[in-house]
C-alpha positions as CSV (number, residue, x, y, z in Angstrom):
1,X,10.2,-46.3,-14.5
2,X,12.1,-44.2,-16.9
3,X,15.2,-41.9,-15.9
4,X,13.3,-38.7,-17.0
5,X,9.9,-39.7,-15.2
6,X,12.3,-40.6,-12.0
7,X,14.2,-36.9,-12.4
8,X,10.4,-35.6,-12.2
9,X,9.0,-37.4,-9.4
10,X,12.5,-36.4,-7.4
11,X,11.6,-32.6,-8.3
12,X,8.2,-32.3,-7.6
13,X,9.7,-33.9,-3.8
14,X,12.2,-32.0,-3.5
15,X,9.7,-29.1,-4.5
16,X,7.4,-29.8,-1.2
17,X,10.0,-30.5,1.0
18,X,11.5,-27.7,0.7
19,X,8.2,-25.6,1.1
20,X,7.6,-27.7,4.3
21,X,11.0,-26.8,5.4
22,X,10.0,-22.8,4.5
23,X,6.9,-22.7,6.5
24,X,8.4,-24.8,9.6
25,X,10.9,-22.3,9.7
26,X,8.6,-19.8,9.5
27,X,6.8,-21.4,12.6
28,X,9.4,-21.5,14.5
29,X,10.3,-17.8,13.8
30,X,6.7,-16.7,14.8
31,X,7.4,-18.8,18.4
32,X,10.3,-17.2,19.0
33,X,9.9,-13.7,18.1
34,X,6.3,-13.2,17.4
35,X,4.5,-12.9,13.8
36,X,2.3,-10.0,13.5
37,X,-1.4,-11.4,12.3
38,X,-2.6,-11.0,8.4
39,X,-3.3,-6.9,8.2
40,X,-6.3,-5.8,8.8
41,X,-8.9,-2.7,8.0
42,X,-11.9,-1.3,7.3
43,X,-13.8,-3.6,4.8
44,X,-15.9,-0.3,4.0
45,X,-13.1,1.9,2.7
46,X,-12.5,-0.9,0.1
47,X,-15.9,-0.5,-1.2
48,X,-15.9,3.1,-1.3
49,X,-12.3,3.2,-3.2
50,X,-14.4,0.6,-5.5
51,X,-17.3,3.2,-6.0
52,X,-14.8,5.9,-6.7
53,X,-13.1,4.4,-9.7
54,X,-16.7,3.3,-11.1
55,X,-18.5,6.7,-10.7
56,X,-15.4,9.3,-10.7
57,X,-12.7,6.6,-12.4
58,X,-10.7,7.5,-9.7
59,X,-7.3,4.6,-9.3
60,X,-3.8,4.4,-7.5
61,X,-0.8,3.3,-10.1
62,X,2.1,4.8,-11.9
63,X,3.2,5.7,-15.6
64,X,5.3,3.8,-17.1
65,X,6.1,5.2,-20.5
66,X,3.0,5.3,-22.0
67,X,1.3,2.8,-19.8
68,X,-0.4,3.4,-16.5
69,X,-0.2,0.1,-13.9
70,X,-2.8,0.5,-11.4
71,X,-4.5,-1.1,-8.7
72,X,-8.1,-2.4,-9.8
73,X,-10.5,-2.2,-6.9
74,X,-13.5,-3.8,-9.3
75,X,-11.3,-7.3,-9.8
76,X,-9.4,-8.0,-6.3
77,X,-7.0,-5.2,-6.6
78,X,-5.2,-6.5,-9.0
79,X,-2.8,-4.2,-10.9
80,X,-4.3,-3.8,-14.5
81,X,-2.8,-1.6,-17.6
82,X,-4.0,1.1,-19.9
83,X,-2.6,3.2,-22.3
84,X,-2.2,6.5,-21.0
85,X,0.3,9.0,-22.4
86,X,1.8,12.3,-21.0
87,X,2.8,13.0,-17.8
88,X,1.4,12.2,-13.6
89,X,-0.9,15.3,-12.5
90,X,0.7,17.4,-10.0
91,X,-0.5,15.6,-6.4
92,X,-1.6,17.2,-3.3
93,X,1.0,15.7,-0.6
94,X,2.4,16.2,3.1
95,X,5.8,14.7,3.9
96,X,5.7,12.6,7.1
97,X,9.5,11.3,7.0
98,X,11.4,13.4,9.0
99,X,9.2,15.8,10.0
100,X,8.9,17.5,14.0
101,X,6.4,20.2,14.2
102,X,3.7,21.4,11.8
103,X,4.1,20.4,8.1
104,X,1.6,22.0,5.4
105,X,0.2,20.2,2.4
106,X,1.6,21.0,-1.3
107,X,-2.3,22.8,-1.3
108,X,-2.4,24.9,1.8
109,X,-5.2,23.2,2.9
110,X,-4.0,19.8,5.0
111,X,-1.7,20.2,8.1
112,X,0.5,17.5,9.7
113,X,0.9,18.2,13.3
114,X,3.7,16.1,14.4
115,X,5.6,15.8,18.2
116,X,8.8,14.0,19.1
117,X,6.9,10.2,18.8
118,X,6.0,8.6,16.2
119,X,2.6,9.9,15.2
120,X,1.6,12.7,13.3
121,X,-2.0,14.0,13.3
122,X,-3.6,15.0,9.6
123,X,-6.2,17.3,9.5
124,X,-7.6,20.2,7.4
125,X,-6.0,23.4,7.8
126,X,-9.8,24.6,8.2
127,X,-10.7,22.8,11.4
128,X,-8.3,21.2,12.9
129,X,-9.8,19.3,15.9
130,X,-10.9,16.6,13.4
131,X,-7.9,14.6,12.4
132,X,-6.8,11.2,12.2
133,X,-3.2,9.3,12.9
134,X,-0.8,8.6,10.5
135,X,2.6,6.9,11.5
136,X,5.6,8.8,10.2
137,X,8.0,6.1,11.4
138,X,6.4,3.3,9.1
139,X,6.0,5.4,6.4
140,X,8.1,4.9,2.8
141,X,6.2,7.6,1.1
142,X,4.5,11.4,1.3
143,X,0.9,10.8,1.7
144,X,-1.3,11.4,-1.3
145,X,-4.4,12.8,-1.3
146,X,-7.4,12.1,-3.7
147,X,-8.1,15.3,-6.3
148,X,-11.3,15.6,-4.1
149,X,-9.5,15.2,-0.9
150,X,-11.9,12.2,0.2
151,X,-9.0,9.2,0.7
152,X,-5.0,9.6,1.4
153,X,-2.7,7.2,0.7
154,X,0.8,6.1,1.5
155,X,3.4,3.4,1.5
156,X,4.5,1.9,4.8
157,X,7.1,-0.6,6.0
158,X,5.0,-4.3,6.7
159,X,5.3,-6.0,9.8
160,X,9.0,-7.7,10.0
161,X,7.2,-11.3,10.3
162,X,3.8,-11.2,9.0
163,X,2.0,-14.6,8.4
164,X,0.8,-15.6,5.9
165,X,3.7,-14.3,3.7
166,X,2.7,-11.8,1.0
167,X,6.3,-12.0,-0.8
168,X,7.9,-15.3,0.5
169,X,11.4,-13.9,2.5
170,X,11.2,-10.5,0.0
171,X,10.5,-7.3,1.8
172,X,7.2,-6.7,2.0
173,X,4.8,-2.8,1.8
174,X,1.5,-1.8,2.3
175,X,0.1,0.5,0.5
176,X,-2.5,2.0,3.2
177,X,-5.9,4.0,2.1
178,X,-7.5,6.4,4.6
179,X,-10.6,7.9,4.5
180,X,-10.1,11.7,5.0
181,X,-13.9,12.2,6.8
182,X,-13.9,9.2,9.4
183,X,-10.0,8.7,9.4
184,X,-10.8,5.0,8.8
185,X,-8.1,3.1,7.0
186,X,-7.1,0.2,5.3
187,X,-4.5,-1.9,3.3
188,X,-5.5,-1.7,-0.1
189,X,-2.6,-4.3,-1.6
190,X,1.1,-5.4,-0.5
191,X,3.6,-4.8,-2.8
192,X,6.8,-7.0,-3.1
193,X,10.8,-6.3,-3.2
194,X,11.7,-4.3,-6.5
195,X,8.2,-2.9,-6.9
196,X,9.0,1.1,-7.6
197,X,6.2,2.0,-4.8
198,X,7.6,5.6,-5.1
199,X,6.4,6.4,-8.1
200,X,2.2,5.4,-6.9
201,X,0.0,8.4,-7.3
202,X,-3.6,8.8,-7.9
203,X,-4.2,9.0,-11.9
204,X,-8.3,9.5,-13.3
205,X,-8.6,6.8,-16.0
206,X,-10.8,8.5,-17.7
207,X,-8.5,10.8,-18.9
208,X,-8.0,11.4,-22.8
């Protein structure tokens, strides 16, 4: 057996060992402090983010330069790119962060009601006996509403041990979808360490 092929079969060893040793630590982590399960949601808030960006070409992502990287509901949510100059559309928001009281959208027209714990309520500034939950501890961003004001988004801190692993030991976020009508949510994708999750806002693709 040649030196080089011997150098190979060594690497590729090393290789899974390594990843054995990875996911036994991992184990072990989970038995000791507990892993949170693989996120969950409501499957039907996928496909109605999918409808949206087929009939109104509705998408998450962000601009950069003259390129738009967004999430692609019709191929797994993976992030695609187009060419899309000028600048990100002025987007209705609440900030959650921070926030005791009542907090009023960038519209007028969405109120956060948030106590001393860790939950703020979102509803429209119409009626607000329907709302929905929305952690403000957990979350990394403003929410974002849709133009239409039929889904919200933010980012929020993922569970500290979450199996399986999204971004090996990287910090992980979830960028969460809710359903403005039903309050029904769901994690749309999980975005890695370095990934500049601030800068996510809804863009229409369809756009000149």
């Amino acid at each position: 057996m040649g030196v080089d092929m011997v150098i190979a079969t060594s690497s590729r060893i090393l290789g899974t060992v390594s990843s054995v040793l990875r996911g036994a630590a991992l184990l072990l982590l989970c038995l000791l402090v507990g892993c949170a399960p693989a996120a969950s949601g409501a499957p039907q808030i996928l496909d109605a983010l999918r409808a949206e960006q087929q009939t109104n070409h509705i998408v998450i992502g962000y601009k950069s330069g003259g390129q738009l990287e967004y999430i692609d509901t019709s191929a797994g949510n993976a992030f695609r790119q187009v060419s899309m100059p000028g600048t990100a559309p002025e987007p209705q928001s609440i900030e959650l962060r921070g926030t005791t009281g009542v907090r009023i959208s960038s519209d007028g027209n969405w109120v956060a009601s948030c106590a001393d714990g860790p939950i703020c309520r979102i509803s429209r500034k119409a009626d607000e006996r329907k709302n929905f939950p929305v952690s403000r501890t957990k979350a990394l961003t403003p929410l974002y509403f849709s133009s239409d004001a039929k889904f919200v988004f933010l980012v929020e801190k993922a569970p500290n041990w979450r199996f399986p692993l999204r971004c090996s030991f990287e910090d992980e976020r979830d960028v969460i979808v809710y359903e403005t009508a039903t309050g029904m949510k769901s994690v749309l994708t999980t975005v890695c360490g370095g990934f500049p999750y601030g800068n996510l806002r809804w863009y229409d693709i369809s756009a000149p």
